[in-house]
N, C-alpha and C positions, 0 to 999 in steps of 0.2 A: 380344599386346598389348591386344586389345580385352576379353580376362578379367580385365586388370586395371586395369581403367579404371574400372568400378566401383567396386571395393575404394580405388582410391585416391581416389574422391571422397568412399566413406565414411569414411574414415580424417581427410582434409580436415575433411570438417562435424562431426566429433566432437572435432576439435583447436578447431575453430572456436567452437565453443560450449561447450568444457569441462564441467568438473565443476561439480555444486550448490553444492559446497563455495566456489568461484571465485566465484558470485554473490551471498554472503554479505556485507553491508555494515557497517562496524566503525564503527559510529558515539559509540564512546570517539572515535577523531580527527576524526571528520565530526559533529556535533550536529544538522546539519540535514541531511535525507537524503532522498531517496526511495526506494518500496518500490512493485512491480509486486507486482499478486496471487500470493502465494505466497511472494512473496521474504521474506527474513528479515534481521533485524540483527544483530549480536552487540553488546552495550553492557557489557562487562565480565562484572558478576554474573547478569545477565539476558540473553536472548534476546527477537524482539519479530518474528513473522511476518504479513504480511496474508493474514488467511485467516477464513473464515465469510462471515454474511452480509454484501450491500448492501443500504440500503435508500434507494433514492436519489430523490426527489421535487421535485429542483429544479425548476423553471421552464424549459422550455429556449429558449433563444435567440431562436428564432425567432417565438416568442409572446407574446403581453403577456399577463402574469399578473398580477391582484390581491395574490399572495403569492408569494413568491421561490424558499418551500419550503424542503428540509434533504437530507441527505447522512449517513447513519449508515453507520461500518462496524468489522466486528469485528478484532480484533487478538488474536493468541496470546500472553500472555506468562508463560512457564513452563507450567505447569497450570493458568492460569488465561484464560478471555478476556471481554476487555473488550469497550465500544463507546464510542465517541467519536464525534461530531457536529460539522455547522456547518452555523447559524452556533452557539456558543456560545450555550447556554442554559438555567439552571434547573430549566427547567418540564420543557421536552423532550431533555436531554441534554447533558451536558457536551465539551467539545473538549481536555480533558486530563485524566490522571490521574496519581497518586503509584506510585515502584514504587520501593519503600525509599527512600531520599534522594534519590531524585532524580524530575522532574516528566518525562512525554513527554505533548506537547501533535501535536493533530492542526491543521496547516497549513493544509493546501490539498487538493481532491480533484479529480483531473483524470480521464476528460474532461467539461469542460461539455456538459450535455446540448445539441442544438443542434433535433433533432424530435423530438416525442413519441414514445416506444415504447424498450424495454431499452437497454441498453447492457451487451455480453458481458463476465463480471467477468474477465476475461484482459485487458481493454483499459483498465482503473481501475492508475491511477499517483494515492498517497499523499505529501503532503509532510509527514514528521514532524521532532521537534525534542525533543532531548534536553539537559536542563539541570536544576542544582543546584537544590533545595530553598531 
């Protein structure tokens, strides 16, 4: 019994957590989504993964900053990848892009820094948004 006690809790955490395929988020029915590092969207003609770098300069919480800072991060889309920012801006980056007809704009980036110093890109959750041209 105790040999296979093991085995049935590996069996367990692997039901439990499925397949990559499982974590895929179809956001043809969902527009506005989230995406954990690494995960991926499917939007019909395109795919859309968070993956590359962060470059993340907010202000954290617990500080009073003169400037509030910014939030860059890369995105996979097809063979290409992008960067989207916020806040929205110009000079230093845009917070959406065109990927044939249709517009994916970057939300929200969680988490807010709260002390100075990294934040591991496994703990970064993206709010994007998918919508007609």
């Amino acid at each position: 019994m105790w040999v296979l006690f093991p085995i049935m809790l590996l069996l367990a955490a692997c039901d439990h957590w499925g397949s990559p395929e499982d974590n895929v988020i179809d956001c043809t029915a969902n527009p506005v989504f989230t995406l954990g590092y690494g995960d991926t969207a499917d939007c019909g003609d395109w795919s859309v993964t968070f993956t590359g770098d962060i470059e993340d300069s907010r202000c954290p919480t617990s500080v009073t900053c003169i400037w509030a800072g910014r939030v860059d991060v890369q995105l996979q889309l097809g063979d290409d990848l992008i960067s989207l920012g916020l806040p929205d801006s110009p000079e230093q980056g845009r917070s959406r892009d065109t990927v044939g007809n249709q517009v994916i704009e970057l939300l929200e980036v969680l988490p807010v820094p709260v002390v100075a110093g990294e934040i591991p890109k496994k703990d970064y959750l993206i709010k994007l948004e998918v919508s007609a041209l």
